[in-house]
Every structure is written in C-alpha cells, then in structure tokens.
Backbone as a printed PyTorch tensor [residue, N CA C, xyz], in Angstrom:
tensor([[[-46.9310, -45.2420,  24.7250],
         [-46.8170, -43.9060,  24.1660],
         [-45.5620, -43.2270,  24.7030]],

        [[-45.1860, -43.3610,  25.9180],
         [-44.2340, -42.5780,  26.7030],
         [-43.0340, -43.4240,  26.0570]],

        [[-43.1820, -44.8410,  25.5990],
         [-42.0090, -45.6420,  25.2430],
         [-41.4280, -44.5970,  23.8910]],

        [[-42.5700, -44.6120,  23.0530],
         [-41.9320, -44.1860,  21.8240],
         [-41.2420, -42.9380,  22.3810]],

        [[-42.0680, -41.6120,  22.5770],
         [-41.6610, -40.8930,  22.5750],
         [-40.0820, -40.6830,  23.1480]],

        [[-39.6460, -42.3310,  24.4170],
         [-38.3750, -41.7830,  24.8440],
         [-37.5000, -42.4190,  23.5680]],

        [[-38.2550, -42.9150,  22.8330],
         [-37.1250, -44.1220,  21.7840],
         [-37.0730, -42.7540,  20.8660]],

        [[-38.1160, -41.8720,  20.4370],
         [-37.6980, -40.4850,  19.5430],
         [-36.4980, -39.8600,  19.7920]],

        [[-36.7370, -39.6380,  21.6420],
         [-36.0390, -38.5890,  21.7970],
         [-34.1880, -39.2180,  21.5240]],

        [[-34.5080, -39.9720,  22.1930],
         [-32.7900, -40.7310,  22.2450],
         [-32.6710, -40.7990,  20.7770]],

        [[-33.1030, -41.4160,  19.5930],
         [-32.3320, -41.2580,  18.1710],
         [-32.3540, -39.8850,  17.8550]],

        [[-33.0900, -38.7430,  17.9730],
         [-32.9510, -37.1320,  17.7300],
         [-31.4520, -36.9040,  18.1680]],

        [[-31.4510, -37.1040,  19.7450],
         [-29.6290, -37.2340,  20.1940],
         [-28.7850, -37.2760,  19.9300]],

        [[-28.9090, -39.0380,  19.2010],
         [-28.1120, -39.1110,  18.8500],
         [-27.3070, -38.8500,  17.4030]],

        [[-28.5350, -38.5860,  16.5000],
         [-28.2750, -38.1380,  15.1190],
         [-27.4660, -36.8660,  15.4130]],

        [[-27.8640, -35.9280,  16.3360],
         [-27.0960, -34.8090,  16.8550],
         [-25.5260, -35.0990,  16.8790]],

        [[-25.3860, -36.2370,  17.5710],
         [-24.1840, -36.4150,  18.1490],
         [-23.0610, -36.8950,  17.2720]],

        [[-23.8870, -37.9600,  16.1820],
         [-22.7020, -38.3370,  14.6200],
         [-22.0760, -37.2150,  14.3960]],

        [[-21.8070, -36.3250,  14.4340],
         [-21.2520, -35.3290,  13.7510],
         [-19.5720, -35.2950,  14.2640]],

        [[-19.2890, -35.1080,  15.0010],
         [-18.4850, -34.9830,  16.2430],
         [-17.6790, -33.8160,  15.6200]],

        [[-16.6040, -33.8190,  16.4680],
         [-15.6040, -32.6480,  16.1320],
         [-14.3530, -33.1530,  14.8410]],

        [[-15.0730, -32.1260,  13.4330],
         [-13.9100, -32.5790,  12.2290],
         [-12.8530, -31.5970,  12.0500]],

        [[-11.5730, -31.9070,  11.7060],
         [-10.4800, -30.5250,  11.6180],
         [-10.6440, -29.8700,  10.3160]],

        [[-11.0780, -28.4650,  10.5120],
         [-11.7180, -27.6290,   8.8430],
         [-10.4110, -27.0510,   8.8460]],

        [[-10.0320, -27.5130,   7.4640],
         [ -8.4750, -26.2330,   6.6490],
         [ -8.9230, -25.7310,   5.7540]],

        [[ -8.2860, -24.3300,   5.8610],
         [ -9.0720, -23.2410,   5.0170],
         [ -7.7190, -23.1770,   4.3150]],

        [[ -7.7850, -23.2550,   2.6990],
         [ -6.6690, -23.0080,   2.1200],
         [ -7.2810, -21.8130,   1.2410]],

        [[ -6.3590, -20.6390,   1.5770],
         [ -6.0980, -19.2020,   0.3060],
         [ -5.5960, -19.3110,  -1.0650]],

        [[ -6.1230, -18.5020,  -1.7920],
         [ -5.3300, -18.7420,  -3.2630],
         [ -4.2600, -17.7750,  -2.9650]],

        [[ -3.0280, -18.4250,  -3.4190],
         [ -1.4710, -18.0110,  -3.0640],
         [ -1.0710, -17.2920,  -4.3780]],

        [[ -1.6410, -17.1190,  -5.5720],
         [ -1.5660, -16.0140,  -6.3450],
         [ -2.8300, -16.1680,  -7.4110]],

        [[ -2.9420, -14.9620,  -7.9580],
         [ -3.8460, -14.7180,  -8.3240],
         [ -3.7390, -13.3200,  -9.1940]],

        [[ -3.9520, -13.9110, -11.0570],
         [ -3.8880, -12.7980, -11.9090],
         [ -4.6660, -12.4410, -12.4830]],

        [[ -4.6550, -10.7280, -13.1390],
         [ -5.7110, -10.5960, -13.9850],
         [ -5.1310,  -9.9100, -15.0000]],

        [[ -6.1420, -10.2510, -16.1770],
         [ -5.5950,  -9.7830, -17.5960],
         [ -6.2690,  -8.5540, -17.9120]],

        [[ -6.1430,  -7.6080, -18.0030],
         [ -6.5850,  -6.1570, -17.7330],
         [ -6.4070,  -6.0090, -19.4030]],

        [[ -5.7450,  -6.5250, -20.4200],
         [ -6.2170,  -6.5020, -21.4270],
         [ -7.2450,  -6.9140, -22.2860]],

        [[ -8.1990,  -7.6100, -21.8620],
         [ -9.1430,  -7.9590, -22.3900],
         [-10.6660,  -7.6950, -21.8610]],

        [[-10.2450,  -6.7880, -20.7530],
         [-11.1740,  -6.1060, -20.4320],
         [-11.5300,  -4.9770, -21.1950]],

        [[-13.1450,  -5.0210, -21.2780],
         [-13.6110,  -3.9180, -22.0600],
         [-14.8880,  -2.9510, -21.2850]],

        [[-14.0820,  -1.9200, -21.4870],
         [-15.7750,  -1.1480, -21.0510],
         [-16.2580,   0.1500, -21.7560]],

        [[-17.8430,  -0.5990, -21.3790],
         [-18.0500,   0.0440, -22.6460],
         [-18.9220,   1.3350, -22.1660]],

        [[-19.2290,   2.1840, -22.7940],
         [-19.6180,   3.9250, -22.2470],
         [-19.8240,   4.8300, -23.4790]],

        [[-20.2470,   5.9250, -23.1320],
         [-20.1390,   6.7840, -23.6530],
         [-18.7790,   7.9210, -23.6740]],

        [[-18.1610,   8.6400, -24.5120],
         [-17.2300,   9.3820, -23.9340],
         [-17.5020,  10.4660, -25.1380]],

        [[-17.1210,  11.9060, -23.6560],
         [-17.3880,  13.2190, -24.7600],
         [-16.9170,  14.6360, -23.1060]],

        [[-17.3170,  15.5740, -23.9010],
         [-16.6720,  16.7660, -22.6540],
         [-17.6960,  17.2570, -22.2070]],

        [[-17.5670,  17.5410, -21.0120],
         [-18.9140,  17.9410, -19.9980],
         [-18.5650,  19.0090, -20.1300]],

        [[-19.5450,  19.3920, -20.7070],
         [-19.8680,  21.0850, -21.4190],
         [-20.8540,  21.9120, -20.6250]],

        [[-21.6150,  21.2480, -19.5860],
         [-22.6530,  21.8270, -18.7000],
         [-22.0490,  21.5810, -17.2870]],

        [[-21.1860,  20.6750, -16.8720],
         [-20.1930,  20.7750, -15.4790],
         [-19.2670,  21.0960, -15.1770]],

        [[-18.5210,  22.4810, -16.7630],
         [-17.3300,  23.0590, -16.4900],
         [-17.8120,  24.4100, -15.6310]],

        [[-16.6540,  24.6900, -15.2410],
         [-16.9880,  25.8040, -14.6450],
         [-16.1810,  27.4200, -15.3060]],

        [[-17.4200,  28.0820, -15.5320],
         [-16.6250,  29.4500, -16.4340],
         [-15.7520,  30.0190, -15.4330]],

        [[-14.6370,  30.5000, -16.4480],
         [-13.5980,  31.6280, -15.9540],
         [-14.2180,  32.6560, -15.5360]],

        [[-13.8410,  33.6500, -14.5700],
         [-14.0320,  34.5940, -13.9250],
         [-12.8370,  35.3150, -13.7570]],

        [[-13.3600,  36.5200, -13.4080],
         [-11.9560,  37.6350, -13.3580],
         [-11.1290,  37.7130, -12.0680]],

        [[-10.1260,  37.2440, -11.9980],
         [ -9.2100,  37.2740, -10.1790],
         [ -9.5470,  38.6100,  -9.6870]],

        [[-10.3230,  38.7690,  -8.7350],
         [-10.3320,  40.3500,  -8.2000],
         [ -8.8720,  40.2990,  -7.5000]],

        [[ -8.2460,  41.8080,  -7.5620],
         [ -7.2610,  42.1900,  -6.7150],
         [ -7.5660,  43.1490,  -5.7970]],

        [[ -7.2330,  42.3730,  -4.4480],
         [ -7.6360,  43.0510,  -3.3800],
         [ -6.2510,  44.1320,  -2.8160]],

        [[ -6.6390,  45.5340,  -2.2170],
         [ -5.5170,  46.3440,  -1.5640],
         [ -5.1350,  45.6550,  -0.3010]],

        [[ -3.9040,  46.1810,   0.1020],
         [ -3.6010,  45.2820,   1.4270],
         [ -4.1760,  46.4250,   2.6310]],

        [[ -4.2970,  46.0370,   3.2420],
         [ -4.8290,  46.6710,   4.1990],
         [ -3.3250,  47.2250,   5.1270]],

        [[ -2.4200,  46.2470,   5.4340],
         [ -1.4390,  46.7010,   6.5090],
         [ -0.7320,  47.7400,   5.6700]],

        [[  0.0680,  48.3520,   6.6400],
         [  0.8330,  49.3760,   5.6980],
         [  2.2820,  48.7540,   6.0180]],

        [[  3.1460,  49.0050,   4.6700],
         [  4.4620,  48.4560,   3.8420],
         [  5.2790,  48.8390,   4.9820]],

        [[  6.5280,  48.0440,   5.1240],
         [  7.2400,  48.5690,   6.1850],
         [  8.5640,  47.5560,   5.2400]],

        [[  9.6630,  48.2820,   5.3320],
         [ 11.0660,  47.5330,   5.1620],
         [ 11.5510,  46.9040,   6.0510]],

        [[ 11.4800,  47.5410,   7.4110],
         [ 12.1050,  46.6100,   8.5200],
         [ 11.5660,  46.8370,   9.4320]],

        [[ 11.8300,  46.1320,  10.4370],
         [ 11.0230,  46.1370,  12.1130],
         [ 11.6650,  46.3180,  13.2100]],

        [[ 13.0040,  47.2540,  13.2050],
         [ 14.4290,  47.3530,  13.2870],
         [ 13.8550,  47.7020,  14.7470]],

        [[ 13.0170,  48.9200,  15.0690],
         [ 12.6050,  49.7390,  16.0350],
         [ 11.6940,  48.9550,  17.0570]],

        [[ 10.9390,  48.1400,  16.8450],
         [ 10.2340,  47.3610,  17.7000],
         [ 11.3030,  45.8190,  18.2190]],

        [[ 11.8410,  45.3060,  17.1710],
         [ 12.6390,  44.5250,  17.9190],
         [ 13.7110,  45.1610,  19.1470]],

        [[ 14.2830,  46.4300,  18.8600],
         [ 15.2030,  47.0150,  19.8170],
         [ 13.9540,  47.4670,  21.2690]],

        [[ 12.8830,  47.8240,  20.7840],
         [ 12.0140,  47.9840,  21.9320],
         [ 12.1760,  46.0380,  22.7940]],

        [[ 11.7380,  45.5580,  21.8810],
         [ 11.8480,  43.8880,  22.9170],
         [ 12.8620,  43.4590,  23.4040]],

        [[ 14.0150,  43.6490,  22.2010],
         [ 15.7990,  43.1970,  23.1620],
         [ 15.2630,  44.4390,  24.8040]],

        [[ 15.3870,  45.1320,  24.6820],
         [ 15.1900,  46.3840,  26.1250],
         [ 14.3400,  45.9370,  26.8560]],

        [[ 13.0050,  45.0500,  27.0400],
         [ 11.7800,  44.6900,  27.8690],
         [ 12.5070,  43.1560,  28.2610]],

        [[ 13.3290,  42.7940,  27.4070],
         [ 14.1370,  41.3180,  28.0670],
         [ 14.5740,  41.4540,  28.9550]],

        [[ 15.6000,  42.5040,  29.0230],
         [ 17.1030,  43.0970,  30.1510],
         [ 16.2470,  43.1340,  31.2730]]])
C-alpha cells in the first residue's frame, strides 16, 4: 500500500515537472483600422422639449461701491507712508 502510494506520488511530480520553463512572445497588432463608414446607429432623434431650460429675465443689480475717476489722493497718501 505504502509502495503505491510512493509510485503515485513520484508520477504526480513528475507530470508537474514536464512542463519546464517555455519562452512566451507576445506579439501587438502594429496597425489597426476602422471604417467608420459603415457604421450605423440606430436611435431615435428629435428636440428635448422637456430638458430645455426657459429664458428668464437678467436682473440688473446697483453697484454698491461708489464711482470714483481716480485714486490720485490715496496713492499720494501711500507714496508718503513709504518715505
């Protein structure tokens, strides 16, 4: 009994072992086209009349700061806080 089982184990082994180390080459496809004309798809087509979004009126807002032409007086205050 112990015979067989070592005569199992050794052919399990060695069936393992036929294999050995093979060199795998991986070859890429080096070009590759498609004909985009003979593609078809097919659908429905029409205008989304329930996912537009209605116009609304631009509110115009007042400005809050008040208008100034120049800033003549505060820059001459900063040239003076440089010195």
């Amino acid at each position: 009994m112990k015979v067989l089982a070592l005569i199992f184990l050794f052919l399990s082994v060695s069936s393992f072992a036929q294999g050995g180390k093979e060199k795998i080459i991986y070859k890429y496809k080096k070009f590759e086209s498609f004909d985009f004309e003979n593609i078809v798809i097919e659908g429905e087509t029409g205008a989304p009349d329930s996912l537009s979004i209605s116009p609304r009126f631009a509110k115009r807002f007042k400005n809050r700061l008040p208008y100034r032409k120049n800033f003549n007086a505060e820059i001459r205050k900063g040239i003076e806080r440089v010195r």
